[in-house]
C-alpha positions as CSV (number, residue, x, y, z in Angstrom):
1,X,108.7,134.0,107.8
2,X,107.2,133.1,111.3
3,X,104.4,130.2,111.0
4,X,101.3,130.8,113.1
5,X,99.9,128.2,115.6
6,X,97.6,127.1,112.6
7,X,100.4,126.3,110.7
8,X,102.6,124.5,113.1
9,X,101.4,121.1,111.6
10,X,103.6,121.5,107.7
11,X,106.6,122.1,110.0
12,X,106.3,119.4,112.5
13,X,105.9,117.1,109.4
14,X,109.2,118.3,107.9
15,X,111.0,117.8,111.2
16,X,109.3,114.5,111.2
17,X,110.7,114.0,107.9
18,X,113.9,115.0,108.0
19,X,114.8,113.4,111.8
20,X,113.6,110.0,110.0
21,X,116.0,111.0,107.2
22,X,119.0,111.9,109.8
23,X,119.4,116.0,109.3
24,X,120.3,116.4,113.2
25,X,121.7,120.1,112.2
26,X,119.1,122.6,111.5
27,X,115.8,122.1,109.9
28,X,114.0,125.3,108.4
29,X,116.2,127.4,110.7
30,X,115.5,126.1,113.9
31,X,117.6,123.2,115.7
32,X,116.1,119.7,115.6
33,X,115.1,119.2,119.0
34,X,112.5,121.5,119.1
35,X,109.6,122.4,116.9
36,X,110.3,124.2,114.0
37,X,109.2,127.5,114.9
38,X,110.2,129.1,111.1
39,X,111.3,128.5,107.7
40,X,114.5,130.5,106.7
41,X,116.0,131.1,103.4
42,X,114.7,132.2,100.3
43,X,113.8,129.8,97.5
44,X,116.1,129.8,94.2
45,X,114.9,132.3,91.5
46,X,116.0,132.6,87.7
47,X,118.1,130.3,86.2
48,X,120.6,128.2,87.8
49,X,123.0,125.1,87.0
50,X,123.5,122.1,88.8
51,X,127.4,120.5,89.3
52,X,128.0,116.8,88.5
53,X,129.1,114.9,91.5
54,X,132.5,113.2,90.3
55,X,132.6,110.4,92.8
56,X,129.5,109.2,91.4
57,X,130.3,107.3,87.7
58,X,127.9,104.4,86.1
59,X,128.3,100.7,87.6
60,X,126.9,99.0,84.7
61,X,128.1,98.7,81.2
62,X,124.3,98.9,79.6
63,X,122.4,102.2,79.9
64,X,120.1,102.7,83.0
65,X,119.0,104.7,85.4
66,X,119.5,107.0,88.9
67,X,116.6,107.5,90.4
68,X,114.9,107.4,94.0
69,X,117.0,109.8,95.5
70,X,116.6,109.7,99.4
71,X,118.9,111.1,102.6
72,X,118.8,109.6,105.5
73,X,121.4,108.9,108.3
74,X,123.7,110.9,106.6
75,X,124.0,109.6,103.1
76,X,121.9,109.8,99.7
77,X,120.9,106.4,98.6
78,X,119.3,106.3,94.9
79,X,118.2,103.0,92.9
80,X,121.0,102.3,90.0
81,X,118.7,100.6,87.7
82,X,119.4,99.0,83.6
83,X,117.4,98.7,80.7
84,X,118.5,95.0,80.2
85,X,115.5,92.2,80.3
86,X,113.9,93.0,83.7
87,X,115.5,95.9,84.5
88,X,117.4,94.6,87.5
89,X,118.5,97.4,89.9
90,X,120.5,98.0,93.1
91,X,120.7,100.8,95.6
92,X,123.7,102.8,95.9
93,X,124.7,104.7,98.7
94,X,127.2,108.0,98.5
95,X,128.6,109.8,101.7
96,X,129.4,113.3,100.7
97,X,133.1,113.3,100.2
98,X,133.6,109.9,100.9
99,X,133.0,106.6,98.8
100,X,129.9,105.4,96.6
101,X,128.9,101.6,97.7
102,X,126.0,99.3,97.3
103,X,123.4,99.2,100.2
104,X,121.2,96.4,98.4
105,X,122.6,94.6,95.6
106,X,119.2,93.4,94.2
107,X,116.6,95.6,95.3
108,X,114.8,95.8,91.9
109,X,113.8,99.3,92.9
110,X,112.9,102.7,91.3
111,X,111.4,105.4,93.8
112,X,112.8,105.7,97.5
113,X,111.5,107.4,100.6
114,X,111.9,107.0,104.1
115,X,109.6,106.6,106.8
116,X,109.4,108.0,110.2
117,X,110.8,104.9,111.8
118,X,113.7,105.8,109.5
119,X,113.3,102.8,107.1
120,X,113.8,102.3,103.5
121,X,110.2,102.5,101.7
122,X,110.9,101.5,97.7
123,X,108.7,101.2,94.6
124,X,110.3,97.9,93.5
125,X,109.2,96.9,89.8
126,X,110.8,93.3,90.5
127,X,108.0,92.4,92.7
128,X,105.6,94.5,91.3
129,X,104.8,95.7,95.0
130,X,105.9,98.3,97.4
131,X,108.4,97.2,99.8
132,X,110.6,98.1,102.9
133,X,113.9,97.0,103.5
134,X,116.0,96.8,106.5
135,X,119.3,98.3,105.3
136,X,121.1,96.5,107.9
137,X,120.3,92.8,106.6
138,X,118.7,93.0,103.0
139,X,115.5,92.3,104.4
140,X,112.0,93.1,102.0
141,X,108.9,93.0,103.2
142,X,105.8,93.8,101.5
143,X,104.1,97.2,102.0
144,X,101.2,96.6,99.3
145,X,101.5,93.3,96.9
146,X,98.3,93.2,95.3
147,X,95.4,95.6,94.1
148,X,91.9,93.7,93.7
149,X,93.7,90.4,93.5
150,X,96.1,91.4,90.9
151,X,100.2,92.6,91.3
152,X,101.3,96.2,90.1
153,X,102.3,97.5,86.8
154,X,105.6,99.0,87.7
155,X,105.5,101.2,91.1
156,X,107.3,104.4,90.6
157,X,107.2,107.1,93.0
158,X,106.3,107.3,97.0
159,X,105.2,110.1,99.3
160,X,104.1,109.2,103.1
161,X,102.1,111.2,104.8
162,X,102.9,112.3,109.1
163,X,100.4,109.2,110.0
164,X,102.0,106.9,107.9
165,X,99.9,106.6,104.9
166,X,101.9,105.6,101.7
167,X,100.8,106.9,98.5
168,X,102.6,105.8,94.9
169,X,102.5,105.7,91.3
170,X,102.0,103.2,89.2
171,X,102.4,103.6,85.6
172,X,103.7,101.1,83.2
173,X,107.4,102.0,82.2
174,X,108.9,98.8,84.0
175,X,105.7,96.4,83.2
176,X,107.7,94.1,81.4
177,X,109.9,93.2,84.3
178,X,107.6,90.6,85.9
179,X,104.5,88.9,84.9
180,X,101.3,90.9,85.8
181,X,99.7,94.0,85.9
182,X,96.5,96.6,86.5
183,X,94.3,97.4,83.9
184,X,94.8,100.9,84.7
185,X,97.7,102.8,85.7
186,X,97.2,104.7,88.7
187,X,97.6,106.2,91.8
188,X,97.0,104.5,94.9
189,X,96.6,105.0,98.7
190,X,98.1,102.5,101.3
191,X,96.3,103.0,104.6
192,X,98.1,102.5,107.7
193,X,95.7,99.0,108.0
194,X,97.7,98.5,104.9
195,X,93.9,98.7,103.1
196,X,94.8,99.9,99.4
197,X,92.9,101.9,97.1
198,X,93.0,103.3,94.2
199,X,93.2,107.3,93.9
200,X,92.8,107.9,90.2
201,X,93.1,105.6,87.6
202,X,92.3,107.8,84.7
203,X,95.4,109.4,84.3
204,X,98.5,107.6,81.2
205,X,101.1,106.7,83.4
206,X,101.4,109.0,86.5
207,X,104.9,109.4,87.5
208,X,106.2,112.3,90.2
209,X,104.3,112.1,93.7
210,X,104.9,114.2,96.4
211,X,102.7,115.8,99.8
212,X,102.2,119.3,100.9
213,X,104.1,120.1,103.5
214,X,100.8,120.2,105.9
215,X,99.7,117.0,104.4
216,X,96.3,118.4,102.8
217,X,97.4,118.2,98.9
218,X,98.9,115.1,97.0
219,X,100.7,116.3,93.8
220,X,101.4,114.1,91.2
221,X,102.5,114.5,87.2
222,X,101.7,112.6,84.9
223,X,102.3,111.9,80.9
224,X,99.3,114.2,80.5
225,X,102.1,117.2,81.1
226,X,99.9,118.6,84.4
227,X,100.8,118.3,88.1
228,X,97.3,117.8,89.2
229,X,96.4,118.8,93.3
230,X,94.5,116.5,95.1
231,X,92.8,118.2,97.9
232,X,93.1,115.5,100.9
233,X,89.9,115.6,103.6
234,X,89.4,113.4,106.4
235,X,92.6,111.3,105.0
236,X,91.0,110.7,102.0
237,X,92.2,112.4,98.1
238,X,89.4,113.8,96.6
239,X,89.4,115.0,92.7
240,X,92.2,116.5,91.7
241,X,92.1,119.6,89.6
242,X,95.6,120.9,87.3
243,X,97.6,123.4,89.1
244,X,100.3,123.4,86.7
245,X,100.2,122.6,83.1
246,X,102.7,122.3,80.5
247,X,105.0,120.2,82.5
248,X,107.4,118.0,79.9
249,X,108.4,114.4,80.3
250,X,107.4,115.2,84.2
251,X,109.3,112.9,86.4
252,X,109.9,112.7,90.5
253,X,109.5,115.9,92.5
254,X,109.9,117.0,96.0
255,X,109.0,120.3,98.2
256,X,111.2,123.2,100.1
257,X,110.1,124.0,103.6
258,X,108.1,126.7,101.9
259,X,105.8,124.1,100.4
260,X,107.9,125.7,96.3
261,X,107.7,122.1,94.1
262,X,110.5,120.8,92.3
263,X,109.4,119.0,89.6
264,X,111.9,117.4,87.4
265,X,111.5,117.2,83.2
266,X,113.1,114.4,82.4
267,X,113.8,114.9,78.5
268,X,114.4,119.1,79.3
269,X,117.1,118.1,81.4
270,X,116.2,120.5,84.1
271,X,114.1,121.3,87.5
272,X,111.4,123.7,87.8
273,X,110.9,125.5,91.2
274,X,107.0,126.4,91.1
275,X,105.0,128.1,94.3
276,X,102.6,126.5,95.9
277,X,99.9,128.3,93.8
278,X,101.8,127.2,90.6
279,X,104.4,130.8,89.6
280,X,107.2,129.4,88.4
281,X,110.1,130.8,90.3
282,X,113.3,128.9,88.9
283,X,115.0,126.3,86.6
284,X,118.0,124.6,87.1
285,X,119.7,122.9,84.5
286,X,121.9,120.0,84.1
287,X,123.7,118.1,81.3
288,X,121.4,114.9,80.7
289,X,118.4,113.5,81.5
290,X,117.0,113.6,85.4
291,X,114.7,111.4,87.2
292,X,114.4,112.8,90.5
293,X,115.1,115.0,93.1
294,X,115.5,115.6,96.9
295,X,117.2,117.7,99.7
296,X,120.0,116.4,101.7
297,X,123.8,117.2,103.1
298,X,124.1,118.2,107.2
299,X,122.0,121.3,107.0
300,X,119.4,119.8,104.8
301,X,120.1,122.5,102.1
302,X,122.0,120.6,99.2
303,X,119.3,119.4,96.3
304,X,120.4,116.1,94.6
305,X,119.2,115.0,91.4
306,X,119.2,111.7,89.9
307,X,119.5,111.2,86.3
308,X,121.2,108.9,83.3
309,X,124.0,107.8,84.8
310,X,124.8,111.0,87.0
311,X,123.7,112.7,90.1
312,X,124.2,116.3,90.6
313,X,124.1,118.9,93.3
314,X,123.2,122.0,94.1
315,X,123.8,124.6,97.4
316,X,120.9,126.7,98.1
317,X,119.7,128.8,100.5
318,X,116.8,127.1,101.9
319,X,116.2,123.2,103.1
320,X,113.6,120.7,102.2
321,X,112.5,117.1,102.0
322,X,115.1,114.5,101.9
323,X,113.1,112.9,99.0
């Protein structure tokens, strides 16, 4: 499908996206070093299953989490996360064929993205804040700390926008692993200023966040079982309306280069591939609970879930966002 001048913008942002993340092969078609020009491939249809990645086995004895699966420079790096008091957590990294190791020992992380400088962005329910790492050195700083004088409940789930604007969930599954909290969990913007405010705060524990591809939609699920669209104008989220109901146990999601959602189902066990205008178009399954999901491997066309104590993957036929 050829994109028009019009639409040029949701393509430059995937490039953006997946440079930052370190796909140097071919991105929607069309070679990295130019703008992407068209979006090849067609999106999965019916019902498919997803393969356990063997090299990839639990590093705890207590029962935890995968989740915050990103690519970048090569790899997929997910949070490895426990159940036990404080729900400490690591991030893992995994070279495809090669060796799983730990990036960040004590990250106390859940949701992962990377940002166009190429740095680690992570919801990290330790600090009850949003931080960056520098992978090199172990390094956190703070993206957003406080809301209205108060610390987080438990940030879950990141999407950044092509100027840099975070925006994350913040429900209350990890509450209990620091002191602290909103009155309200929400959804919240992070302005480049680093000025945050809060999106919607009416929703029980919003979860799965992701952008459009052109940057004028937020998405996000929530324990309300609806992926709500947020229609963005002059950088601002106005009120969302329900573009997809019926979602179950909704957790992370991400977006193909033909703007399809993924949105995972924790409890289900499985991935539904929905259009932009909310068809569902696919499932794929897999053989435990998932958390998240995002597109990776050299040509940017192998999707990655995250799970209880697994990852899986997927080939398909079309590439997306590397989380």
């Amino acid at each position: 499908m050829s994109v028009s001048h019009r639409r040029a913008p949701r393509y430059a942002s995937l490039l953006r996206l997946m440079l930052a993340a370190g796909v140097t092969t071919a991105v929607c078609g069309v070679a990295s070093a130019a703008p992407a020009a068209s979006c090849s491939g067609k999106a999965p249809s019916g019902e498919l299953k997803a393969e356990r990645i063997a090299a990839i086995t639990p590093s705890r004895n207590e029962p935890g989490l995968y989740e915050g699966p990103v690519w970048m420079g090569g790899a997929l790096y997910f949070s490895d996360f426990s159940f036990s008091q404080g729900f400490p957590s690591r991030v893992r990294k995994y070279v495809p064929g090669g060796a799983v190791t730990t990036a960040l020992d004590d990250a106390g992380s859940n949701g992962l993205a990377v940002d166009a400088k190429g740095a680690l962005v992570a919801a990290t329910h330790k600090y009850k804040a949003l931080s960056r790492y520098d992978l090199a050195g172990g390094k956190r700083t703070n993206v957003a700390a406080q809301f209205q004088g108060q610390v987080f409940n438990s940030p879950n789930d990141i999407a950044i926008a092509a100027d840099g604007t975070i925006y994350f969930t913040d429900p209350d599954y990890q509450k209990a692993a620091a002191p602290g909290g909103q009155p309200v969990t929400g959804i919240y913007r992070v302005a480049t200023s680093g000025a945050v405010t809060l999106v919607d705060g009416s929703r029980k524990n919003p979860n799965g966040i992701a952008l459009s591809l052109n940057g004028d939609t937020l998405y996000v699920n929530a324990s309300d079982g609806a992926v709500r669209a947020y229609p963005i104008k002059d950088g601002v989220p106005q009120a969302g309306r329900d573009l997809i109901k019926g979602i179950e146990n909704g957790d992370g999601m991400t977006l193909d280069c033909h703007g399809n959602l993924y949105v995972t189902e924790h409890a289900p066990k499985r991935v539904r591939v929905f259009s932009p205008q909310g068809r569902e178009l696919a499932t794929i399954r897999v053989d435990a609970n998932v958390t998240n999901v995002a597109f990776g491997g050299a040509d940017g066309k192998t999707l990655y879930i995250t799970g209880a104590g697994a990852v899986w993957q997927l080939p398909l036929d079309v590439s997306g966002l590397p989380y």
